[in-house]
N, C-alpha and C positions, 0 to 999 in steps of 0.2 A: 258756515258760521255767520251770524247775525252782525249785520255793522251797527254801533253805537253811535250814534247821531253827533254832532258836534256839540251842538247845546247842552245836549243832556252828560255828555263826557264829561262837561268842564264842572257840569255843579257836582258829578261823583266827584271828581278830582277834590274839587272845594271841600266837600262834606269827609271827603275822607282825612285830607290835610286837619281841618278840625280836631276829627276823630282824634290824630296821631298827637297833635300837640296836648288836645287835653288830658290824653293816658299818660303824655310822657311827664305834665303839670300833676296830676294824682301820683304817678309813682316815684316825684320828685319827693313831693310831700309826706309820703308814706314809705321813701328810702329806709331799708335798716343800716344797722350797724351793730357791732358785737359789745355788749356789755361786759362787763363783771360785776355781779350785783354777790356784796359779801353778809351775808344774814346772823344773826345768833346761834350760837349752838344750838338752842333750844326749841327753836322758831317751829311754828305749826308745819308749816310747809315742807321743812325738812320731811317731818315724820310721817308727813303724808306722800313724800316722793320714797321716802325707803318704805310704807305700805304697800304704795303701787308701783315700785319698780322702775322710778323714773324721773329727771328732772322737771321732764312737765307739769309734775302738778305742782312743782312751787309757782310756776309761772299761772296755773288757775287759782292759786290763794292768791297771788298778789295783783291780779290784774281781774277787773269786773269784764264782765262779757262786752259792753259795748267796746274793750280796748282789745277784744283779741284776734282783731282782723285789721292789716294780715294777720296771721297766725304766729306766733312768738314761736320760736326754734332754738330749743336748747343744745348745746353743741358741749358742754361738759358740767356734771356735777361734782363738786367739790369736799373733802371731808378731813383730809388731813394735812394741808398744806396751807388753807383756808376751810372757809365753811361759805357755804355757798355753789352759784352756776353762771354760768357763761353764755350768755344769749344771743341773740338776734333779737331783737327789736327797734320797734322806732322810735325817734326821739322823743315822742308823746308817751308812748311806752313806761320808756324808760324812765323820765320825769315823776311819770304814776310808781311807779314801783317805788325808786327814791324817798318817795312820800310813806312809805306802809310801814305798821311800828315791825319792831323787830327786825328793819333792816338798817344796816349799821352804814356800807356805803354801795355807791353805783359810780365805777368806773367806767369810761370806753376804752376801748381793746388800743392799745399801741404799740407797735414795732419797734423791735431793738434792735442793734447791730452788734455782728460780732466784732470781739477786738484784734481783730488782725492784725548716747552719742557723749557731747565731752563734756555735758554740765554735771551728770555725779563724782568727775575726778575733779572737775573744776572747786565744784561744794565739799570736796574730800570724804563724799560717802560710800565709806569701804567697810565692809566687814570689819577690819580691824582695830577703823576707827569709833565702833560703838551702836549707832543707830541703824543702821543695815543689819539684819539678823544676820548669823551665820546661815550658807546655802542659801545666795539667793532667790533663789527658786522656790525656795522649801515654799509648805503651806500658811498660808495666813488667812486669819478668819473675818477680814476687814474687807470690805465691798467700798470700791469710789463708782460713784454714779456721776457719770460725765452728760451732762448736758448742754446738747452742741448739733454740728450736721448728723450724726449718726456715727455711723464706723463700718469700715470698710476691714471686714477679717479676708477676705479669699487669696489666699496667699502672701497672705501676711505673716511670718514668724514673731511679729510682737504682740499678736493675741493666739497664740497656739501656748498652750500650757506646758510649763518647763516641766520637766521630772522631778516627780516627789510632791507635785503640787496638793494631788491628790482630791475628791470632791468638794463641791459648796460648801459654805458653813449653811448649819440647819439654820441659824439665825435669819436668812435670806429666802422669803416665797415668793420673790419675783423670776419672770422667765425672757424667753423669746422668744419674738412674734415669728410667724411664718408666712411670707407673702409668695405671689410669684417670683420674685427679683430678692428676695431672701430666704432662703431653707434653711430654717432656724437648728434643723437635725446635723447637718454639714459645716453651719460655720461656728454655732456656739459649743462652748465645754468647759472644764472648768477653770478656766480663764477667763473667757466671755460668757458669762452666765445671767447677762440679762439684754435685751433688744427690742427697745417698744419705739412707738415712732406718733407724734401730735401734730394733725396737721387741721384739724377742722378752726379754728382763728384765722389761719394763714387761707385756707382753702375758702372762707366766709369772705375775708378781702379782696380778695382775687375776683369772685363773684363766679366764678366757674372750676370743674375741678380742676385738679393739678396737670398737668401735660407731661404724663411718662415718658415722655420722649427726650425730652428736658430735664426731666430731677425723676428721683426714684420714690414714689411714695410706698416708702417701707423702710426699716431702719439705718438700710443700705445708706452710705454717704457716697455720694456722687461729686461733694466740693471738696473735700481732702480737709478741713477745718479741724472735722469732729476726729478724726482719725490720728491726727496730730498730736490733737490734747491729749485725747486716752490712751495714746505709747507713750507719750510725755510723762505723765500721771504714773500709769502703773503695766509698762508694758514690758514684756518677756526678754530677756537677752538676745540680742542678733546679733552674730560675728559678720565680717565683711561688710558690715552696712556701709553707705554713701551717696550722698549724690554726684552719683558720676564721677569724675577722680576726687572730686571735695571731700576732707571731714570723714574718712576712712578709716573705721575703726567698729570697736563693738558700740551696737547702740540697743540703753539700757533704760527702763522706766525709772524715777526716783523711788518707787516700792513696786519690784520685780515680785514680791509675793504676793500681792493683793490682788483680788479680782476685778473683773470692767463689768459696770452693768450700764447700757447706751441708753440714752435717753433723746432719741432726736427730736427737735424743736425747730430748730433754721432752716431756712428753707432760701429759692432765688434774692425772693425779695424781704429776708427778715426775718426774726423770728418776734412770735407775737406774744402779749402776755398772756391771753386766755392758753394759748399752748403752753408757755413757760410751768406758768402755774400749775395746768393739769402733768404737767412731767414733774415738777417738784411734789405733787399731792401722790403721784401714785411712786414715788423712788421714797418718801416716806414709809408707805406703807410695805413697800418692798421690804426694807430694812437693810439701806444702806447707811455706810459709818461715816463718807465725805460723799459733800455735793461740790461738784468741780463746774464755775459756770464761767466761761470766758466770755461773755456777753452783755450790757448795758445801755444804757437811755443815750440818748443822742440829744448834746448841750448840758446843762446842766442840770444835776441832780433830779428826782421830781421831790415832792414831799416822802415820806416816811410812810404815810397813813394811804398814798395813792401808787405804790412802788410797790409791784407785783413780785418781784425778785423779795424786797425788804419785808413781804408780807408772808412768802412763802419761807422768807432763812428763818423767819421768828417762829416759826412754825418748828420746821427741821431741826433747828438749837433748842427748843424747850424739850424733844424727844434727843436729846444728845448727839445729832449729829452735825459735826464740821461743817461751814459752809464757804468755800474759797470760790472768790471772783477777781476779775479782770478788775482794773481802777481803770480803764479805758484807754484809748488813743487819742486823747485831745491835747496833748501840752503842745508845747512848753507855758501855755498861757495858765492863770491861778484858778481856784474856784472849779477846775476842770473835773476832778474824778467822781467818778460815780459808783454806788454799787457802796456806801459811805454810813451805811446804819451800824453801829457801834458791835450790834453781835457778827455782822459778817466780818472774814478774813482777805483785808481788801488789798492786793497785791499789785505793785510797780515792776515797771519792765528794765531790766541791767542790763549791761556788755558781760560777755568772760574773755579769758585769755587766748581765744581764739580768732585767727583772721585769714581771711581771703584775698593780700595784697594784689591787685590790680594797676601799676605804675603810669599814669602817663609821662611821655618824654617827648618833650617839642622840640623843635628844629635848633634853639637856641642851647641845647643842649641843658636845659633844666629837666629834673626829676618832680613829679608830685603824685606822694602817695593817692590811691583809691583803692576799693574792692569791690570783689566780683565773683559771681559764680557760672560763667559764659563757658560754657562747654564745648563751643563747636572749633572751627578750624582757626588759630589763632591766628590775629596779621604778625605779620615779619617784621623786620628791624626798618622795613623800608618809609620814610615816612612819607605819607598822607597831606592833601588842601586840608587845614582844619577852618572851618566856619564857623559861625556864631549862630543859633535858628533863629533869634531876634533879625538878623539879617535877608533870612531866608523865608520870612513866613508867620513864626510861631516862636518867641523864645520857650514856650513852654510843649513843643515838638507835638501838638496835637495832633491826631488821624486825621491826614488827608489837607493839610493846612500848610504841608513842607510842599518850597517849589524843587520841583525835581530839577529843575539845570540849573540851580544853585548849588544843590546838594549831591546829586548823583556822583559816586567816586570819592567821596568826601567825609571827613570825621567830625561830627556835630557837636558842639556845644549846647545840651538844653538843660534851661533852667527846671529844677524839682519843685512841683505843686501842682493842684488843678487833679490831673487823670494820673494814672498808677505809672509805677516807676517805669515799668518793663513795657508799658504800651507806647512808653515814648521814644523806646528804641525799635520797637514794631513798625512805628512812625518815620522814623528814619529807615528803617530797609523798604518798608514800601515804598519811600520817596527814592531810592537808589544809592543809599547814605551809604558808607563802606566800614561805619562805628561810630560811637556815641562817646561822650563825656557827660555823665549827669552831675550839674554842680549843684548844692545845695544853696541855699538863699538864707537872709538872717533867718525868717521860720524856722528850718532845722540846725541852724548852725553848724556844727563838724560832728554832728550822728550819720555816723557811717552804716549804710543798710544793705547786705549785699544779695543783689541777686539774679536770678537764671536767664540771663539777657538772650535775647534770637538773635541778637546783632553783635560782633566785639564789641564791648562798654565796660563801661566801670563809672562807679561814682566819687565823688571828692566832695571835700567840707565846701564851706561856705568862704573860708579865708585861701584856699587852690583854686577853687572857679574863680574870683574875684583876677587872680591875676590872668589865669590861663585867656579868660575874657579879653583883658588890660591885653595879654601879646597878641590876641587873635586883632584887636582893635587899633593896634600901633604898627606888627610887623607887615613889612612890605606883600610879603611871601607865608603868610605863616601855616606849618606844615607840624605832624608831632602822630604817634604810634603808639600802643598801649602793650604793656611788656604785664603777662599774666604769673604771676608766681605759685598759683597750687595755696597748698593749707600750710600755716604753718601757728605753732601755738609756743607758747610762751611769752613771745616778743614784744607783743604790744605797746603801747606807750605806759597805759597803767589800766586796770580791770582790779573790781567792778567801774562802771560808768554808767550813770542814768539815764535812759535813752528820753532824747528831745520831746520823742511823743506822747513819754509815758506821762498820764493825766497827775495833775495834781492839788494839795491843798493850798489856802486853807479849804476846812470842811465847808458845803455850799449852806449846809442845813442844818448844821450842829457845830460851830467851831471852836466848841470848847472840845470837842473830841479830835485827838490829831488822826487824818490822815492822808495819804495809803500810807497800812500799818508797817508792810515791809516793803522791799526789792526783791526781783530774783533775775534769775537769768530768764532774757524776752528776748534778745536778738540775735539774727543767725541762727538759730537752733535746727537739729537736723531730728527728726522724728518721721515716724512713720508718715504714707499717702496712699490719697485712693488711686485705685487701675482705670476708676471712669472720669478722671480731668488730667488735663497736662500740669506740672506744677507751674506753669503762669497763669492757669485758667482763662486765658485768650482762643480765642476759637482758633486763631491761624498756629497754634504751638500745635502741635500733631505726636509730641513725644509723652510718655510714660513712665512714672518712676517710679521706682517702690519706698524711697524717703525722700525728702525734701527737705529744703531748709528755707525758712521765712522766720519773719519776726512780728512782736506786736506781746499787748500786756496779757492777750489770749494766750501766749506761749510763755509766760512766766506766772499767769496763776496755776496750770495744771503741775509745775514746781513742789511748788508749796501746797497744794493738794495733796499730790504723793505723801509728804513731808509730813503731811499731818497723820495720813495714813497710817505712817512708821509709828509713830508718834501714839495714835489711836493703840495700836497695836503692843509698844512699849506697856504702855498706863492706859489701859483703858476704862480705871474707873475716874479718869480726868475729866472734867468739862469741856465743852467747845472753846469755855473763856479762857479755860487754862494751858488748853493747848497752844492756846494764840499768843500767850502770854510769854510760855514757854521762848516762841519762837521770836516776840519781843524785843524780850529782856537777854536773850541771846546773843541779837544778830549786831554784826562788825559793821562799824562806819568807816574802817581807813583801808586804804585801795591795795593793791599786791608792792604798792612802793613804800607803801607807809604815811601816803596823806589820806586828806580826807575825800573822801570817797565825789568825783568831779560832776559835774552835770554838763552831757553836751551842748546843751542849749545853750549853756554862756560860755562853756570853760572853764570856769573857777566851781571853788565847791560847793558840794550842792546842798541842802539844808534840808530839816524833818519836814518840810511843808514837799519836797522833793522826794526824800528817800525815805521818809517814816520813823520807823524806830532802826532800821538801815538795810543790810544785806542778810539773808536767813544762813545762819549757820549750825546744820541742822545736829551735828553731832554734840555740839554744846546746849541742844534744847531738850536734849536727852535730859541732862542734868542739871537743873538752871537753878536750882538751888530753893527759891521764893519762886509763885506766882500768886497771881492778881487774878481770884474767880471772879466770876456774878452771875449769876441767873435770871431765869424768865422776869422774875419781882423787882428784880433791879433794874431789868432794861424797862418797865412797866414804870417802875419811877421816874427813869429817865425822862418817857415820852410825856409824863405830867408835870416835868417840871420842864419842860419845851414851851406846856402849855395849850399841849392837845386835848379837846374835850374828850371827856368818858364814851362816849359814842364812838369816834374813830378810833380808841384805843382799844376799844373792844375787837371790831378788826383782826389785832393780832391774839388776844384771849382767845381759850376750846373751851373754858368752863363752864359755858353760861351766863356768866357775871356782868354786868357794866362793871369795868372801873371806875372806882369811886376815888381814884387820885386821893386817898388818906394818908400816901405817903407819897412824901417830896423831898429832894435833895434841895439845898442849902441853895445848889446853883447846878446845871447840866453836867459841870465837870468834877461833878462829886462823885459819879459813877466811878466802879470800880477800874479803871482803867489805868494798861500799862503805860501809860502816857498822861503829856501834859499838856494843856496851849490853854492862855491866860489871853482872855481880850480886855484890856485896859481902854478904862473911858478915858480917863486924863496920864497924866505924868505925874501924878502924886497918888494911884491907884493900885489897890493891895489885895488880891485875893488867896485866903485859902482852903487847902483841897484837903479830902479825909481818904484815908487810902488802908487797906487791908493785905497782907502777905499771908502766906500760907509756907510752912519750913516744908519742904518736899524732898528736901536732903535726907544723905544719910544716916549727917548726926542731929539726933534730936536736939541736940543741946547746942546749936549754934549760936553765935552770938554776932552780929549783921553792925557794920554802923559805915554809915553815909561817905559820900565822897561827891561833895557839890562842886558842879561849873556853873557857876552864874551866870544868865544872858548879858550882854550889854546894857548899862542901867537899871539895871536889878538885882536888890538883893534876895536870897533864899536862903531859907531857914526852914529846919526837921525838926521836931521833938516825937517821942523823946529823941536822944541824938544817940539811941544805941536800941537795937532790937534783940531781947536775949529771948530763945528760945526753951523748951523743957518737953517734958512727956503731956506736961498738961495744960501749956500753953502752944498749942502749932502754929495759932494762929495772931497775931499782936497787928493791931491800929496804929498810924501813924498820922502827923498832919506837916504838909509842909505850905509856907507862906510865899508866894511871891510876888514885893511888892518892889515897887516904883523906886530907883534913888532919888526921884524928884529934880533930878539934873540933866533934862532932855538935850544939853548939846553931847552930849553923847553918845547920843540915840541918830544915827543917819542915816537910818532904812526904817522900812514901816514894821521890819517885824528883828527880834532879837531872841536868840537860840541858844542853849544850854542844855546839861543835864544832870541828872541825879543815881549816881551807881551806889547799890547798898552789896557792902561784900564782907564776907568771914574768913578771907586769907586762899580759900578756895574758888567760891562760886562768887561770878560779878555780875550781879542782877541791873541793868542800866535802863533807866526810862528819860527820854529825849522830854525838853522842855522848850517851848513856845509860845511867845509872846506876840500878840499882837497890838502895835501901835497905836492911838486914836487917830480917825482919820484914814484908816486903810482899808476899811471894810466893804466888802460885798457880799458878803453872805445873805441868805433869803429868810424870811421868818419860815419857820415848823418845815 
């Protein structure tokens, strides 16, 4: 072989160095990124991509040839969820397209996160009680499309079809995909009768493809999320279910009759909106009845007009279908929920009446409650060095940050925040720990979350760490044992209880509209999992389970999904608004003791900006007496009297149309809504709302009248002050006023709560009212 001279080596070196920086300066500048570019129905390019068979050629209408290198790469075209595609381009691109008539907007692709058995006796959904058909099993002609990780059927009994279910409804021509790692002929039937899977957003981010080795790309769920929700929703009865001795009992979907169509969308790192949307555009087309999405924006709200979720439910509700989501995991802090556009059914996460006591007992012979679902070998009555990790390391018991001769032998105090619950007891067995105390901090305050610890542990509020701290920091010696109690239910302190995390109002982007609309049960819940993760999903966890128990407002929308399902199924020539309404003007505000329903984050009770219109109580939504519709034209006024130009509102328009915003409400909260919230600019300020019922009762001829709670410094006022109904009036107007007493020391918070129940002896129709302050606002324009 030839030797390369010194000299000449050095200027290849050089010239090549050049070389690589200047490719890597051009491929900076020419980086793609995934669009969503949303077009008119009508648009040229449409018509030329369904000629040729392909989203490409919207991308040659809209872009001149000097901008089509790189080469633009369509990754999904859009038709009924949106209208529109999903690109690759570059920020020049992109820019260019933006600018071309007929397109309404151009988003970038962003990642969302998901919101991470006993709740139908808990909700009293029995057969006997009304809204559960008789034979649960029987057939139902109502499809929930779950979009999520996927779903994991292979031995699974809560997607195996009960007897009697019988085949799909014709209504349904969606199917199931068949990959290698999914055999759509073995695991789908008519129970799981749909299975697609969206990964080209997620797969465009990543910049290379997926790593089978790591996630399944096929509908298969390898994180157990998606698999959760859809036994949650509407999965099959299993006797013996449990995790492990925990919570042993039958576990039942909230509509055992309905079918699962999967829609997977999340993936390691997220799920994306180009994916979101293409699994919302094709579970349209499918013809499903609910779309169940446990998923949302990270911080707060986006706009209306840029909220791929909010653009895709306006889609799904102008064709009649349900759209139930997460309000997310951000509280206890305000402004937090997401997922907040007035036609979606935006769900909070509850307690129920069950618990997994876990006791610690210190050497001083005090008791303090915790809970837990620690499966392995219990410790003994003997007690344990307890330690503090602020001492040792880490209060917050990170990997690899505890000193092991601190800790080794010893039972850890570490504080709750920063890494996941279960990895801080992970933290403590790799350090030689012998258990854990997780104490909560003011953030959670005394939300108790209980779960599958590697280590003995248990967690406690935030007022039991405070002291168990106090003894580890004053006793000489101090020492203390964790006594495991198994499930037991009923006992509680009181249930329902708002969980600390569950996000909340006011609205970030509408706050004349209240939300999240309801609660349900989100914490603890035992539901089906996948065979390909442990349920810690921690690498070093090595065990498998066929349910699981976690919590998050992910596990209390697919509740109220179900819920709707029945619901759908009951009435199904109802609206999405009226279903919603239904569950509204239903749902129970005072706890199983008889106050009002608490919120852990403080302890005291919790308010609509917390719990919404309150707890779903599904068998009284059967019957609710009045509801509150509106339709696609309504929420179209809505978004014009926000203030959104014709252009973005088109966006959610199929017809072709600009909106021409020729019709406006008086103010946003003129919408038909089963709710109220009044933002007051002063203390002598009065507004009012115009509001529509609909007699859905038995007897035509009811006759409805008012039952006012005024908020604190405010009075309200109905008229007329009496709703009679007939064969030929269903439907009767109302307006009610609420304005200012004008005597603000009465007023010592920024917001004051009330309500308005309209009843006929039978049916108590109740819509929550809220006011907000001057001076307390953060909400965002449009």
């Amino acid at each position: 072989m030839a030797r390369i001279r010194a000299p000449r080596l050095a200027v290849l070196l050089a010239l090549a160095v050049l070389a690589a920086v200047a490719a890597a300066a051009a491929g900076e500048a020419r980086a793609r990124s995934t669009y969503i570019i949303h077009l008119a129905p009508d648009h040229p390019a449409l018509s030329a991509a369904r000629a040729n068979g392909g989203g490409e050629a919207v991308l040659g209408r809209l872009l001149p040839r000097r901008l089509r290198a790189p080469r633009p790469r369509v990754l999904y075209t859009y038709a009924h969820a949106a209208t529109g595609v999903a690109a690759r381009l570059t920020p020049e691109q992109a820019a260019h397209a933006a600018e071309g008539e007929g397109v309404l907007a151009v988003y970038r692709d962003r990642a969302r996160q998901l919101h991470t058995t006993h709740t139908p006796s808990f909700l009293h959904l029995t057969q006997a009680a009304g809204l559960l058909p008789a034979g649960a099993g029987s057939a139902s002609s109502t499809v929930v499309g779950v979009l999520d990780t996927g779903l994991y059927p292979i031995g699974r009994g809560s997607f195996a079809p009960a007897a009697g279910l019988g085949p799909a409804p014709a209504s349904f021509s969606g199917g199931c995909v068949s990959t290698r790692s999914f055999n759509a002929s073995a695991y789908c039937n008519s129970k799981l009768i749909g299975a697609k899977f969206f990964y080209q957003g997620y797969e465009a981010a990543l910049g290379h493809p997926i790593d089978e080795t790591k996630e399944s790309k096929s509908p298969l769920d390898t994180e157990g999320h998606g698999t959760h929700t859809a036994s949650t929703a509407a999965g099959s009865p299993v006797a013996g279910a449990g995790f492990f001795n925990y919570a042993k009992g039958q576990a039942v979907g909230m509509d055992p009759g309905a079918r699962i169509a999967a829609y997977k969308i999340c993936w390691k790192s997220g799920c994306y909106d180009s994916d979101i949307l293409a699994a919302m555009d094709e579970a349209v087309a499918d013809g499903v009845n609910v779309i169940s999405l446990s998923v949302g924006a990270n911080g707060y709200a986006p706009s209306f007009s840029s909220d791929s979720i909010a653009i895709g439910a306006f889609h799904a509700v102008s064709k009649g279908i349900v759209v139930s989501c997460s309000a997310g995991n951000s509280g206890p802090g305000e402004y937090t929920a997401v997922n907040i556009a007035p036609w979606i059914l935006t769900v909070g996460a509850s307690t129920i009446d069950r618990e997994f006591p876990a006791d610690v007992v210190l050497g001083d012979g005090l008791v303090f409650g915790g809970v837990s679902l620690y499966a392995g070998d219990p410790l003994n009555s003997t007690q344990l060095p307890l330690v503090f990790a602020g001492d040792c390391g880490s209060r917050l018991c990170l990997l690899g940050e505890l000193d092991p001769k601190k800790v080794s032998g010893k039972i850890v105090v570490c504080e709750r925040g920063s890494n996941a619950r279960v990895e801080k007891g992970a933290a403590v067995k790799l350090a030689g720990g012998a258990g854990m105390i997780l104490a909560n901090t003011e953030a959670s305050g005394e939300e108790l979350i209980a779960d599958s610890h590697l280590v003995p542990a248990t967690m406690v509020g935030q007022k039991f760490g405070d002291k168990i701290k106090h003894y580890v920091q004053t006793d000489p010696s101090p020492t203390a044992t964790i006594a495991f109690r198994g499930t037991v239910i009923g006992k509680s302190p009181s249930a329902p209880r708002v969980a600390s995390f569950s996000s909340r109002g006011p609205n970030y982007r509408a706050p004349e509209i209240l939300k999240p609309d309801v609660i349900a049960p989100g914490v603890n819940i035992l539901a089906a999992w996948t065979g390909a993760a442990s349920p810690t999903d921690l690498d070093i966890d090595s065990r498998r389970v066929e349910f699981n128990i976690i919590s998050g407002t992910s596990m209390s929308c697919p509740h109220v999904s179900g819920l709707a399902a029945l619901l759908r199924q009951a009435h199904p020539d109802w609206s999405p608004a009226a279903i919603k309404s239904a569950l509204m003007t239903t749902a129970y505000n005072l706890d199983n003791s008889g106050e009002t329903i608490k919120d852990l984050a403080t302890g005291v009770e919790s308010t609509p900006f917390v719990r919404g219109a309150g707890h779903v109580a599904p068998n009284s939504a059967l019957d609710p007496g009045l509801v509150y519709d509106a339709g696609t034209d309504d929420y179209v006024a809505f978004l014009c009297t926000l203030g959104y130009p014709p252009s973005l509102i088109s966006v959610f328009t199929k017809d072709g149309s600009v909106a021409n915003c020729s019709r406006k409400f008086a103010r946003s909260g003129d919408l038909n809504y089963p709710a109220f919230a009044a933002v007051f600019s002063s203390y002598k300020d009065s507004v009012t709302y115009h509001r529509v019922v609909r007699n859905v009762g038995s007897n035509a001829s009811a006759v409805y009248e008012p039952n006012i709670l005024s908020p604190a410094g405010v009075i309200v006022t109905v008229s007329p002050s009496k709703l009679a109904f007939d064969d030929k009036n269903k439907s009767l107007a109302y307006e009610i006023t609420i304005a200012a007493s004008g005597n603000p020391v009465i007023v010592d918070t920024k917001y004051s709560f009330g309500s308005i129940t309209w009843s006929d002896g039978v049916h108590n129709v109740t819509s929550p009212i809220a006011v907000t302050w001057p001076s307390s606002g953060g909400a965002a324009a449009m």
